[in-house]
N, C-alpha and C positions, 0 to 999 in steps of 0.2 A: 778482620777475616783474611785479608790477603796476607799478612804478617802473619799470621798463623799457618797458613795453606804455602808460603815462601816464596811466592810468586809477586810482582809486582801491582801496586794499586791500579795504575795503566790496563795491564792485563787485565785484572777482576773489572773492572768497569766495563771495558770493552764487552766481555764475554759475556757479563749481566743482560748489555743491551742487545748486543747480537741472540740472546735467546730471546727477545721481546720482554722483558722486565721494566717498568720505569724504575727511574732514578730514588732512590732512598736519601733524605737527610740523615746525618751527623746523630742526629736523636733518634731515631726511629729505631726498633727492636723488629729486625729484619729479617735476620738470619740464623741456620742455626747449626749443626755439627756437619748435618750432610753438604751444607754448602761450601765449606771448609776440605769435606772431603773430595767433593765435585773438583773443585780448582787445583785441588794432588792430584788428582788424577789426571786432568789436563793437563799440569805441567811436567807429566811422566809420560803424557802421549808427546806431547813437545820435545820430550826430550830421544825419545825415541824413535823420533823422522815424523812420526804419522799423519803430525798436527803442524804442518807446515805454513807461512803467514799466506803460500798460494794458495790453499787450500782450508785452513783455521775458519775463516769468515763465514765461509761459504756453508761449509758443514754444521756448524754452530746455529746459523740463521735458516736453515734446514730442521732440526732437531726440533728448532723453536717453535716455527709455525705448524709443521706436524705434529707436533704433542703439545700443543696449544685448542689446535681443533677437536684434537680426539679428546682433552678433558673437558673442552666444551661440552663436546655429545655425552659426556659418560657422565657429566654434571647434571647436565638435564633430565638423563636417563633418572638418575637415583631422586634429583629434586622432584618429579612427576611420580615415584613412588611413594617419596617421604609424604605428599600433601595428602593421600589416601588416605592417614591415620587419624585419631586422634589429636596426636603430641609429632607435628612437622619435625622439627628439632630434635625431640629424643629417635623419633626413624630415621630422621635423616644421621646421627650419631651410631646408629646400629647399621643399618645397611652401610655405611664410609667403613664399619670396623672388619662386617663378615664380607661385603663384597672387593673392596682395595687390594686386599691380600693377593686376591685369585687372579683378579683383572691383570697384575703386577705380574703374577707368575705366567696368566698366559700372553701376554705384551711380551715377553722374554722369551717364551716358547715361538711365538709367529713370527719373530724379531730372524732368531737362530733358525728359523725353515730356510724364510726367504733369502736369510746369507748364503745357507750355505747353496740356494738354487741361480743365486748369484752368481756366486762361486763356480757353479758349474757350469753354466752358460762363458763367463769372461775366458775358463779354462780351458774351451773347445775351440775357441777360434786363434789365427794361425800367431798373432801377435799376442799378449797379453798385455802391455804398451798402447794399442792401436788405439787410438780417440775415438773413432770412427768406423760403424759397419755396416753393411747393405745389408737394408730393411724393407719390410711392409710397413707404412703408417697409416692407420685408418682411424676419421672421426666419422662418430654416427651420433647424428644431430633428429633432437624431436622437432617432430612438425606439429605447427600449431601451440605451441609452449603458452607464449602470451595468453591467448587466447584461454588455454586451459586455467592456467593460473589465475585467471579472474572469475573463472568459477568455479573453482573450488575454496575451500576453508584453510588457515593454515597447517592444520592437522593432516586435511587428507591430500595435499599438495605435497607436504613432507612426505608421505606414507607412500603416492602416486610415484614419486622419483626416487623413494628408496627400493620399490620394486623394481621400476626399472633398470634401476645400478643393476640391482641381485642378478635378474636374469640374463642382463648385456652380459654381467661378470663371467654368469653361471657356461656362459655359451661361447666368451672368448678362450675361457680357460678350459674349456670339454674339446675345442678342436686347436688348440695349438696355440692361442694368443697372452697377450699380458696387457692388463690394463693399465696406463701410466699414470692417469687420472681422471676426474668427471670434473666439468666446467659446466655447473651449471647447470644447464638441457640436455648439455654435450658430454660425452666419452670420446677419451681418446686412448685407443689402444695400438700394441704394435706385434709384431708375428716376425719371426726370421725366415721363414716360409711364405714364399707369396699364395700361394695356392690355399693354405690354411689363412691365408686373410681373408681371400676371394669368398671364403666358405662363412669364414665368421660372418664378413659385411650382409652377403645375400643369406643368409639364416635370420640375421636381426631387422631384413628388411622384409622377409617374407612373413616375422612374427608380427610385424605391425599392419602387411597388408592384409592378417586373417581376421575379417570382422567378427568372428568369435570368441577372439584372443584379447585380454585386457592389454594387452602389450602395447604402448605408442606406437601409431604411425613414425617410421621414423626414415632419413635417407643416410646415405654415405659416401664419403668420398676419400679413395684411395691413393697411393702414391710407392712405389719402391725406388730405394737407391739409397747413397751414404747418410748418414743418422749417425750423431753426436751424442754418446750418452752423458749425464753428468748429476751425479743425486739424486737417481731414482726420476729424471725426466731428461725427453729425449729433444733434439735442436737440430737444427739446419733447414735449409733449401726444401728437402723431401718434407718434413713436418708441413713447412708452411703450404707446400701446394696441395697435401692433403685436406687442408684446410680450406684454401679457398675451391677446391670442386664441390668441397661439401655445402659452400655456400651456393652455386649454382647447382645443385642437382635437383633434380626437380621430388616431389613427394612420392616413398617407395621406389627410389632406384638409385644405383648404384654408379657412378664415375670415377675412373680410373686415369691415371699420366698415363703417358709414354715409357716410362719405367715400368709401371704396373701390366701393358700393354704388355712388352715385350719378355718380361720375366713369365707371364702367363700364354702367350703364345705356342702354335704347337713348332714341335723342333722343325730345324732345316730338311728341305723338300716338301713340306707340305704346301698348298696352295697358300694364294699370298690374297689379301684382302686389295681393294682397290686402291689404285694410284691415289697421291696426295690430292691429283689436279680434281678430283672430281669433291673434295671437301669447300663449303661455304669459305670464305673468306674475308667475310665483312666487319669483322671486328668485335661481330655482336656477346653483349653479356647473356646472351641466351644459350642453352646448352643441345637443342633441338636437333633434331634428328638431319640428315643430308641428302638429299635426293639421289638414287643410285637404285641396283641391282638388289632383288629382295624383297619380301611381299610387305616392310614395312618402313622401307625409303636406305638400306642401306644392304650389303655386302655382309652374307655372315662366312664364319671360315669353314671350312667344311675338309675331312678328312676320311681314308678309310675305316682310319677308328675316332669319332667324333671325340674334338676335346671338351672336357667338362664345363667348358664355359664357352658363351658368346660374346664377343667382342664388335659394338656397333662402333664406326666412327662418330665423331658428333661434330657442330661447328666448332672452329675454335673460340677458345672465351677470354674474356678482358677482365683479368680482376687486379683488384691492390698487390703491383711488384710483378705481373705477369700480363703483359698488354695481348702476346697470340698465343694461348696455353692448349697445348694439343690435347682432346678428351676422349676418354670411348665410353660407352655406355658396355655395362658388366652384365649380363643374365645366365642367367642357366638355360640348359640346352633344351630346345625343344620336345613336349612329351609326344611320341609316336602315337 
């Protein structure tokens, strides 16, 4: 095949494994015209910059695990239809014929959106080059997971977090955000707008505090500043602190950095929340509130035109890689 395709056996092996393939013997009947084709066309991205050895690996083992998952799902989808029939086998042969086609064309279609929204994004900011740029990161963690999961079935456990996706999704992408991926219990999404994350996080935390809403309980924890993108997931400092307030936040609320603080603050002249001296400082992993000014132990900001969010200070907290991590707690503004 690689003799055919004119590329080196080195190369095709590589590439086989970097898409997650095992290894084939000598005898095995493997392969077949498209994967000959597959390997031309690599070594014509190769040969035209695109497919770089900094960059080859990377993208390859990317392609793999994402379209590895998704035939997973879309295996199961058709095998759960096929066993409905009769004859497994001949439906499972009839829906591969009339469903493949479509799936394919529209995988190409969502493929070509999201480029070209790509595309438009990298194209608006001042570098095109830049590695790096100031963001929103937010994960929104369910509360009580464990717990759930053991009582539920695998079906409706499945069913329980693929709504959840849906409407986290439904609600990052109606006010401004992009979801980067789901881990789990967890979403992690991110906004170039801090104010459109503020909005996301407290909308997904309000849906879970409505006991009439099937929607998890869930919390968040936010963070703005430089963000590294790289294959459709984002990296750095900001990531990770998003992360760890979300592990401190307590159930139904919101914690924000000192990035997030400040990006959401009202402009210069307005009154200034209280001095540092008056914040706990004992080290503690707790996230709790500070004793101070304000009918609920802290200092809210307050303006002649109130801003859209409240901003409490909180102790500072101790997590993995952040021993004094300065937090505020996020709300919306008092209703009159």
């Amino acid at each position: 095949m690689a003799e055919r395709a004119g590329v080196p056996v080195e190369l095709a092996t590589e590439l086989w494994r970097l898409l997650g393939f095992a290894n084939r013997s000598d005898d095995d009947v493997a392969f077949t015209d498209s994967d000959v084709q597959a390997l031309q066309l690599t070594a014509d991205l190769r040969r035209m910059g695109i497919l770089g050895e900094d960059s080859q690996a990377a993208l390859v083992r990317t392609w793999g695990r994402s379209y590895a998952r998704l035939a997973e799902w879309q295996t199961s989808l058709l095998a759960g239809l096929a066993v409905e029939g009769p004859d497994p086998d001949v439906r499972m042969a009839e829906l591969a014929a009339g469903v493949l086609p479509r799936v394919e064309a529209l995988q190409s279609y969502v493929w070509r959106r999201h480029l070209a929204s790509a595309a438009s994004r990298l194209l608006s900011v001042e570098s095109t080059m830049a590695t790096q740029t100031d963001m929103a990161v937010c994960f929104v963690d369910i509360v009580g997971y464990t717990t759930q999961s053991k009582n539920l079935d695998e079906r409706d456990l499945v069913a329980w977090i693929e709504r959840f996706e849906q409407e986290a999704t439904g609600i990052a992408v109606d006010l401004g955000g992009r979801v980067i991926k789901t881990i789990g219990d967890e979403i992690l999404l991110t906004a170039d707008d801090a104010h459109a994350a503020a909005a996301i996080a407290l909308a997904l935390v309000g849906r879970g505090l409505d006991e009439d809403d099937p929607f998890p309980a869930v919390r968040a924890g936010l963070a703005h500043g430089p963000v590294v993108s790289r294959l459709g997931d984002v990296f750095g400092p900001t990531v990770n602190i998003a992360a760890r307030l979300t592990s401190v936040a307590r159930p139904g609320t919101v914690v924000v950095d000192r990035g997030m603080h400040d990006a959401l603050a009202p402009p210069a002249g307005a009154p200034a929340e209280p001095p540092a001296a008056a914040e706990e400082s004992d080290g503690s992993h707790s996230a709790g509130p500070v004793g101070g000014a304000g009918e609920d132990g802290a200092e809210d900001r307050a303006d002649a035109d109130p801003p859209p969010y409240r901003l409490k200070r909180l102790r500072r907290v101790s997590v993995k890689g952040y021993s004094r991590l300065e937090a505020w707690s996020l709300r919306l503004p008092r209703a009159d």
